[in-house]
Wavefront OBJ file of the C-alpha trace (Angstrom):
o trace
v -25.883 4.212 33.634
v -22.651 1.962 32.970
v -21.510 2.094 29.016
v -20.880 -1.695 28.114
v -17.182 -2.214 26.947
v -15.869 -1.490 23.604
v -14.437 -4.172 21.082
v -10.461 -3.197 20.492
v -11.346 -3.168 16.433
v -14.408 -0.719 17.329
v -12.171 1.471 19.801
v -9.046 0.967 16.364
v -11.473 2.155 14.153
v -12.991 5.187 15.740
v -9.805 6.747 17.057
v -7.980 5.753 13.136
v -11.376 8.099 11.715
v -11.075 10.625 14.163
v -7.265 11.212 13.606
v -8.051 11.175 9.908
v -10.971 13.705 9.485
v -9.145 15.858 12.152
v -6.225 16.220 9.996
v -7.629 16.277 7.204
v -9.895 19.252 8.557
v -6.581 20.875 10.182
v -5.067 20.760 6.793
v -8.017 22.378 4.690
v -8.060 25.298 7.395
v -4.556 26.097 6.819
v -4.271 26.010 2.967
v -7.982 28.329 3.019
v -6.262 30.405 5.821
v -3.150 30.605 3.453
v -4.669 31.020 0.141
v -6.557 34.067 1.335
v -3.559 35.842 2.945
v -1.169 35.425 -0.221
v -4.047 36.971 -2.197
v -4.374 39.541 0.464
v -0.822 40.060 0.493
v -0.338 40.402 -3.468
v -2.958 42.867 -3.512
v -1.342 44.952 -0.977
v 2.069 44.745 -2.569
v 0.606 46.062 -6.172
v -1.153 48.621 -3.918
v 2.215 49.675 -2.036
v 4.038 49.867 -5.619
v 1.544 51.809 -7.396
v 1.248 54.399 -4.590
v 5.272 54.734 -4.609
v 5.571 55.150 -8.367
v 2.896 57.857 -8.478
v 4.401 59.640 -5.459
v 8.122 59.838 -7.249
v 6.483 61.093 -10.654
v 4.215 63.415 -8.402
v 5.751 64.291 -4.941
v 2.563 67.008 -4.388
v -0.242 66.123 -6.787
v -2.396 68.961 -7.371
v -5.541 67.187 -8.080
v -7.482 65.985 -5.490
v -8.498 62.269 -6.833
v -7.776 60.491 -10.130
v -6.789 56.660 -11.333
v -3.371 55.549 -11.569
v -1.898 53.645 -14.505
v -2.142 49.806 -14.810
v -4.153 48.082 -12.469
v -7.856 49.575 -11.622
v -6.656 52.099 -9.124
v -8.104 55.618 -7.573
v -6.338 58.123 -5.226
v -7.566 60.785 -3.477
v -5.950 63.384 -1.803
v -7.027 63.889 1.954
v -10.533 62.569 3.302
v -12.377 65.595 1.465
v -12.202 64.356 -1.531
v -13.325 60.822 -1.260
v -17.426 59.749 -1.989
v -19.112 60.206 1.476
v -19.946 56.517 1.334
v -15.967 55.753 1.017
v -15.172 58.553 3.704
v -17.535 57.013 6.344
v -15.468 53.951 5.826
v -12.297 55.093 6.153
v -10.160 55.791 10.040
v -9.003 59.492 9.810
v -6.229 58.129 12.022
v -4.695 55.821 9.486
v -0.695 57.352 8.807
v 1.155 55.490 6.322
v -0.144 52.250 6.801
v -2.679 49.545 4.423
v -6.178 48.827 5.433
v -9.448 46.814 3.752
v -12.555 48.658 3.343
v -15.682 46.099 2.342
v -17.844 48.381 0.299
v -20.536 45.968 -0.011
v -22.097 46.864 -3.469
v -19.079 49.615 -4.534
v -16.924 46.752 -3.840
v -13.888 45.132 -1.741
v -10.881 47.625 -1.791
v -7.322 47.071 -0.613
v -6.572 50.340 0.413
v -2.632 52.289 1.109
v -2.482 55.780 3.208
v 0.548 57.737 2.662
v 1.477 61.039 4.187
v 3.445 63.081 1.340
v 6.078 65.921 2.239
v 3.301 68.750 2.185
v 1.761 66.712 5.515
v -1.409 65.955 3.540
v -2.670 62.157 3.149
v -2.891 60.549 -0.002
v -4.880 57.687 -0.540
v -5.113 55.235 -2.902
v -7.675 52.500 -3.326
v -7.651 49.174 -5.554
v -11.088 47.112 -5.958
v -9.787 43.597 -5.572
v -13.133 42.468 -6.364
v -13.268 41.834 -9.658
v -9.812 40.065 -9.623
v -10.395 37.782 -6.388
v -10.159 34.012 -7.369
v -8.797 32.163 -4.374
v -12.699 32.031 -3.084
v -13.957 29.572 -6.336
v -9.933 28.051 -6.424
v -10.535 27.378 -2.786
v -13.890 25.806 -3.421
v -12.128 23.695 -6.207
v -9.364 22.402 -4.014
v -12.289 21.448 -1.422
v -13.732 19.583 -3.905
v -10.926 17.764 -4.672
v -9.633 17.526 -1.354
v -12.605 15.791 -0.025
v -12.477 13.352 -2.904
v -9.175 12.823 -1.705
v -10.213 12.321 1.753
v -12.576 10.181 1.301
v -10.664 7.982 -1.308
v -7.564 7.696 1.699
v -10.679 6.842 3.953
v -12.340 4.015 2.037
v -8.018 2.642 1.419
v -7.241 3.203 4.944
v -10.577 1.619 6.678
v -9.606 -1.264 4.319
v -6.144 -1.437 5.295
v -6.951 -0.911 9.002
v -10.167 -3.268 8.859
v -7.561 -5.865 8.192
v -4.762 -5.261 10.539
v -7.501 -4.861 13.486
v -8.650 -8.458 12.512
v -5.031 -9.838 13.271
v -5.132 -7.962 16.670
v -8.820 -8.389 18.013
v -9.481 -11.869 16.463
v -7.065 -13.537 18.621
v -7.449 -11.799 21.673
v -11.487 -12.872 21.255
v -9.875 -16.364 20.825
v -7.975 -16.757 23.541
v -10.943 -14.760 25.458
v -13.216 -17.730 24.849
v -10.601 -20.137 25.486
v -10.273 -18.518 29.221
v -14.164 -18.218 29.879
v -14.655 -22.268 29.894
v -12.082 -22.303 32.768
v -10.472 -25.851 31.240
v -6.509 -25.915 31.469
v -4.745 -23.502 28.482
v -2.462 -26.437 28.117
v -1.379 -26.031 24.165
v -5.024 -24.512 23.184
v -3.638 -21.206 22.758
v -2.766 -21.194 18.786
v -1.789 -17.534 17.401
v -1.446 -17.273 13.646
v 2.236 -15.961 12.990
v 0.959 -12.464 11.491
v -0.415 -11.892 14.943
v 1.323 -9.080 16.571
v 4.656 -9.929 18.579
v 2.577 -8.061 21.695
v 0.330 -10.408 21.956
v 2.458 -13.515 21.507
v 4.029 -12.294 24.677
v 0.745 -11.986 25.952
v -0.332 -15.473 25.371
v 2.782 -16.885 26.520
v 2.005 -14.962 29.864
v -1.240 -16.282 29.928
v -0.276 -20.108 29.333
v 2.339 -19.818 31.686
v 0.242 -18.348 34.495
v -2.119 -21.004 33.617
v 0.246 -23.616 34.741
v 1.230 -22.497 37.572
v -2.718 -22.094 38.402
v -2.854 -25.734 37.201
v 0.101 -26.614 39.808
v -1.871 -25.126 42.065
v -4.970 -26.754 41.902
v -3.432 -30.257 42.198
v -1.906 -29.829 45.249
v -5.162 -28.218 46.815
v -7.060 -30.952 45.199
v -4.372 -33.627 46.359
v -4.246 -32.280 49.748
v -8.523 -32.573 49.968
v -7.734 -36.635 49.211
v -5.450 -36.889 51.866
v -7.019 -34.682 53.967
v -10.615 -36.478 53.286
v -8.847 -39.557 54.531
v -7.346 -38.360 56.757
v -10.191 -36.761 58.930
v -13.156 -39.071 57.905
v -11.053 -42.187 59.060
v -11.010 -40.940 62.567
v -14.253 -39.449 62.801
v -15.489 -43.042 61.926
v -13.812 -44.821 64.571
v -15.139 -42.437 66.794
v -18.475 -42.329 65.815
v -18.524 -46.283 65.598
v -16.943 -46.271 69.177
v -19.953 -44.066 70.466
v -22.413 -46.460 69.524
v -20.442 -49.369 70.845
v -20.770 -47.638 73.785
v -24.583 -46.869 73.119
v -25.007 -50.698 72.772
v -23.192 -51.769 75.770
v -24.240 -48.808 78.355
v -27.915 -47.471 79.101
v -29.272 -44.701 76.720
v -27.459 -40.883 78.325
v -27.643 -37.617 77.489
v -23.701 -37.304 77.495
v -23.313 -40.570 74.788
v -26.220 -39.190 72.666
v -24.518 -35.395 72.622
v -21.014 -37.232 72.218
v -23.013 -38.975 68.796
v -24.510 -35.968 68.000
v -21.365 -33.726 68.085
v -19.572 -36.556 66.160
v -21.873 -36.812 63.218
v -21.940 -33.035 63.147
v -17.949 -32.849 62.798
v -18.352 -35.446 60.004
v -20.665 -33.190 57.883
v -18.951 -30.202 58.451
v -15.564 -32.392 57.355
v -17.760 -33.128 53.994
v -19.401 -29.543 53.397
v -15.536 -28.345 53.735
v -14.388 -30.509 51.398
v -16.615 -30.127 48.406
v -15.195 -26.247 48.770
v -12.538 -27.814 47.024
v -14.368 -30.186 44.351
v -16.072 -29.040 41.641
v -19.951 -28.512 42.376
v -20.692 -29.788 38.542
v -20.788 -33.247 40.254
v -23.288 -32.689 43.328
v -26.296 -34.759 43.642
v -29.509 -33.158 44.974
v -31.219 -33.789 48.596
v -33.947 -34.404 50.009
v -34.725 -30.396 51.478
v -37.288 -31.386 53.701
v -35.428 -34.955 55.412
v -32.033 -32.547 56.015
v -34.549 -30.089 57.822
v -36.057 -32.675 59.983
v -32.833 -34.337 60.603
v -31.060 -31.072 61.694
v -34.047 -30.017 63.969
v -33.613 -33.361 65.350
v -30.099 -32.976 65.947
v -30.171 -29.496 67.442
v -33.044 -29.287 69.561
v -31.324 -29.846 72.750
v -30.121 -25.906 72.053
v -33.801 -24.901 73.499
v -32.745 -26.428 76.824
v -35.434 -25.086 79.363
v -36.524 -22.029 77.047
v -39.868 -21.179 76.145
v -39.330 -21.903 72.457
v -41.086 -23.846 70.098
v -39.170 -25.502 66.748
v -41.177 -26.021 63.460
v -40.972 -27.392 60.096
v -43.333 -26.770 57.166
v -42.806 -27.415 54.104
v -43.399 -29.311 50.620
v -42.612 -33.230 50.700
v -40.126 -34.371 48.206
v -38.578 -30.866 47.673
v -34.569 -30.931 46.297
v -31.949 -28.957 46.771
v -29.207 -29.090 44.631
v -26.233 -29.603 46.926
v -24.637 -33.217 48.140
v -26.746 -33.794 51.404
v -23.452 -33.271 53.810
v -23.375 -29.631 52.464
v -27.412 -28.801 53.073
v -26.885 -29.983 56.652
v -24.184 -27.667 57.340
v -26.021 -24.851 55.666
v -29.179 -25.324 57.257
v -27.245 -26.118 60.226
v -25.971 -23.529 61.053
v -28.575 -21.287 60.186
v -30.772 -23.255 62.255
v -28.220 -23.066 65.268
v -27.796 -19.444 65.675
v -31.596 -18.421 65.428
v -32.125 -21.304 67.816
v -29.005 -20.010 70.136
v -30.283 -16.232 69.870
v -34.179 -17.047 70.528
v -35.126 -17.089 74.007
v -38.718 -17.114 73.660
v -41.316 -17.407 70.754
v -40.460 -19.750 68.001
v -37.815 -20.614 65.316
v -39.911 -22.251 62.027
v -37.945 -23.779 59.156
v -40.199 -23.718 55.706
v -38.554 -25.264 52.469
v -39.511 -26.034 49.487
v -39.024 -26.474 45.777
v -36.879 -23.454 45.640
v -35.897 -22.432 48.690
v -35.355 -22.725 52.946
v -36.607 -19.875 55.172
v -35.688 -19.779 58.915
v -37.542 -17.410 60.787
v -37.473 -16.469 64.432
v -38.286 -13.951 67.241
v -35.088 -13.862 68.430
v -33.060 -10.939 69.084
v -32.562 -9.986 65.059
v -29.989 -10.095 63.021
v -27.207 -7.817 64.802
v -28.872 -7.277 67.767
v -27.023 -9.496 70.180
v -25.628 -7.661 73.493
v -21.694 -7.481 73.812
v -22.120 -10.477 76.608
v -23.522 -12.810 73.899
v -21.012 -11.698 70.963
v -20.589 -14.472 68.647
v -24.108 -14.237 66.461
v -23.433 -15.362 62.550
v -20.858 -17.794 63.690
v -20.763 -20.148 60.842
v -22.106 -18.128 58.658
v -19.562 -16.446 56.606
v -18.941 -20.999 56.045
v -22.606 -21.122 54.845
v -21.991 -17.681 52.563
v -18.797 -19.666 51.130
v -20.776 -23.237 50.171
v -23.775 -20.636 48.941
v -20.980 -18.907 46.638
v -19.548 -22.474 45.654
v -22.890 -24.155 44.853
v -24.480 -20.954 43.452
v -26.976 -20.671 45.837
v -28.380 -17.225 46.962
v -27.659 -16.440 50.802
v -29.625 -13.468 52.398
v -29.967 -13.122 56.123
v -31.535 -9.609 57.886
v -33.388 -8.697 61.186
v -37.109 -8.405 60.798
v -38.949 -5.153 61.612
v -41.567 -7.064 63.862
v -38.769 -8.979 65.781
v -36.310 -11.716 65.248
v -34.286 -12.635 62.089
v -34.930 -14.345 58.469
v -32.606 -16.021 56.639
v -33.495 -17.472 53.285
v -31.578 -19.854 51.100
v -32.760 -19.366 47.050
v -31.878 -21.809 44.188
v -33.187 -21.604 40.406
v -35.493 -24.509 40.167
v -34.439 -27.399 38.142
v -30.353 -26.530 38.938
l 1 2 3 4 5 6 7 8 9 10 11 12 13 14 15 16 17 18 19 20 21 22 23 24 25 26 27 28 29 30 31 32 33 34 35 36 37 38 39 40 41 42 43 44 45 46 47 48 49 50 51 52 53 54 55 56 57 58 59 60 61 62 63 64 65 66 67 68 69 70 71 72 73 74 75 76 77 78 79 80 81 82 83 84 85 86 87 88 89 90 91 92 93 94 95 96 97 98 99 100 101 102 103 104 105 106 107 108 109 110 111 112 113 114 115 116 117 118 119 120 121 122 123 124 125 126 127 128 129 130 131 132 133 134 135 136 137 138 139 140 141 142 143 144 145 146 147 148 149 150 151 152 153 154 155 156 157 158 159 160 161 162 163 164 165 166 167 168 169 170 171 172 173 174 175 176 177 178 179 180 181 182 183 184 185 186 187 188 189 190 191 192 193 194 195 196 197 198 199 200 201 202 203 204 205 206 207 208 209 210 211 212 213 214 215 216 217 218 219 220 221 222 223 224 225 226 227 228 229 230 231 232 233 234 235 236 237 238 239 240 241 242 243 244 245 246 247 248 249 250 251 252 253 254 255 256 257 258 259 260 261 262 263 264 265 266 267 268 269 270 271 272 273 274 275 276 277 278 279 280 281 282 283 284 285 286 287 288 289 290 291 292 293 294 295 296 297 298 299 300 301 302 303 304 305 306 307 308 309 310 311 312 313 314 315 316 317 318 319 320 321 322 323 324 325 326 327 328 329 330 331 332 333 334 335 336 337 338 339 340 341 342 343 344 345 346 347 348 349 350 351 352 353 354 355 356 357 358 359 360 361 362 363 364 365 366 367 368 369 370 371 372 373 374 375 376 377 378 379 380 381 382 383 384 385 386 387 388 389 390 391 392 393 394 395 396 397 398 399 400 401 402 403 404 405 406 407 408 409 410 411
């Protein structure tokens, strides 16, 4: 499944929020992170002081536990003579070093191990619990933070909402501008708080538009001359042939001559129009161009066993100039009528569409010796394309090929 695009605002938007609530996320970790180890490290310290004053004053105690002066402290000397609960928690590997002991109901204790000059352990331990207030300051400063947060989020969308405007609104501009394919010729109008990027852009885009323009004139200049150029001689010669008609007695040579004459003056016109814009193309009469190009080509069956027929709906239109439907149909018509030896080649039309089927060979099927099958077709694919008509052309399973020419009805 193919996501549909995303708008530049949408895409300025989501990656502005993202950045934001990441940071502001990144930043809340850290101060939490840091507000717990400087408690963590103050306790320790008053821990580490306590334990050195007592030691100085009393280098080898000779009680066993007690409390310590200022802060709520309580030492005991070697494992022995700590609460079982408290023993169970503490490492009897520990050597002069701090540790944490979570003492769920008896409490949270920063806790100091020293070893004293008789080798025995002395330990003292300070419940923190009572005195811990980063956990509700932290919950504070999350509080406020997020206020904060969402304050600079509310300023910021604002902010960005408007700046996003002055970058997507005229790029949707000049988008519509290019999707009616008239010339950009001095339609392009950027407000001057647009940014200088896509100034640059639109000055790109006007001035490949010109040269398209440029372009276009010369191909369509070069269709005039060229429509003169080859339409003048293919009337003389087509005018000649039937001065010739008139003056000699009916031949198969003269009528082929007329026939291949009239067929280089419709291809001349279908070429053409590839070049003119298909807005202006009168319809045809479907099922006169079929008759007409059966007519014309017949003389392909030669001595074959094939029979040539047309079916269809009187007073069907296509929508092409009638120069164009003969050279589609044409040479449709031609290659299932070059590639059928025996059977039939039937031509239906009607409102909607042309179908030429035969038992030919099929579609692809030709042997090497008779190479050439689809010649002309990749021309009728290119008028299709032009005209918006659809082309399809396959072998059958039963035999032969069908090709179908498909038009929305009322085009």
């Amino acid at each position: 499944m193919t996501s549909s695009p995303r708008r530049v605002r949408g895409m300025i938007m989501r990656t502005f929020v993202g950045a934001l609530v990441s940071s502001f996320a990144v930043f809340t970790i850290m101060v939490v992170f840091f507000g717990f180890t400087l408690e963590d490290d103050i306790f320790e310290l008053q821990v580490s002081e306590a334990a050195d004053k007592f030691l100085a004053g009393n280098p080898s105690p000779l009680a066993d536990n007690g409390t310590l002066a200022g802060l709520d402290m309580t030492y005991y000397v070697g494992l022995e003579a700590m609460p079982a609960w408290l023993r169970a928690e503490v490492d009897p590997s520990y050597r002069n070093r701090p540790f944490e002991v979570f003492g769920k109901e008896h409490g949270h204790f920063h806790a100091l191990v020293r070893t004293m000059a008789d080798g025995r352990n002395l330990y003292v331990f300070f419940n923190a619990r009572p005195f811990v207030q980063s956990t509700p300051q932290i919950k504070g400063f999350l509080v406020v933070i997020g206020g904060m947060a969402g304050l600079g989020l509310l300023l910021s969308l604002f902010f960005l909402n408007r700046m996003s405007r002055k970058v997507s609104g005229p790029l949707e501009g000049m988008a519509a501008l290019l999707a009616n394919g008239e010339s950009l010729a001095g339609r392009v109008d950027l407000p001057p708080e647009a940014p200088r990027e896509l100034h640059a852009l639109a000055q790109a885009i006007e001035e490949r538009d010109r040269r398209i323009q440029t372009l276009l004139e010369r191909e369509r200049q070069f269709n005039r001359d060229a429509s003169h150029e080859l339409r003048t001689p293919l009337a003389v010669a087509y005018g000649a042939a039937e001065v010739l008609e008139e003056k000699q007695k009916p031949s198969a040579a003269l009528t082929r001559l007329k026939g291949a004459i009239k067929d280089m003056q419709q291809l001349t016109e279908g070429i053409l129009w590839l070049g003119r814009d298909p807005g202006g193309a009168h319809s045809c009469d479907i099922g006169a161009v079929c008759a007409d190009t059966i007519k014309a080509y017949r003389h392909l069956v030669g001595t074959r066993d094939v029979v040539v027929k047309v079916e269809g709906d009187e007073g069907a239109l296509m929508p092409v100039p009638e120069a164009v439907a003969h050279v589609m149909v044409g040479n449709v018509l031609r290659n299932a009528l070059s590639y059928t030896d025996r059977g039939s080649v039937t031509v239906f039309f009607g409102k909607d569409m042309v179908e030429v089927v035969d038992t030919g060979v099929g579609f692809g099927g030709a042997e090497p010796s008779r190479q050439g099958f689809g010649v002309g077709l990749t021309l009728v694919e290119r008028l299709c394309s032009h005209f918006g008509i659809a082309f399809d052309v396959a072998a059958r399973d039963e035999g032969g090929t069908r090709a179908v020419l498909t038009w929305r009805n009322g085009v």
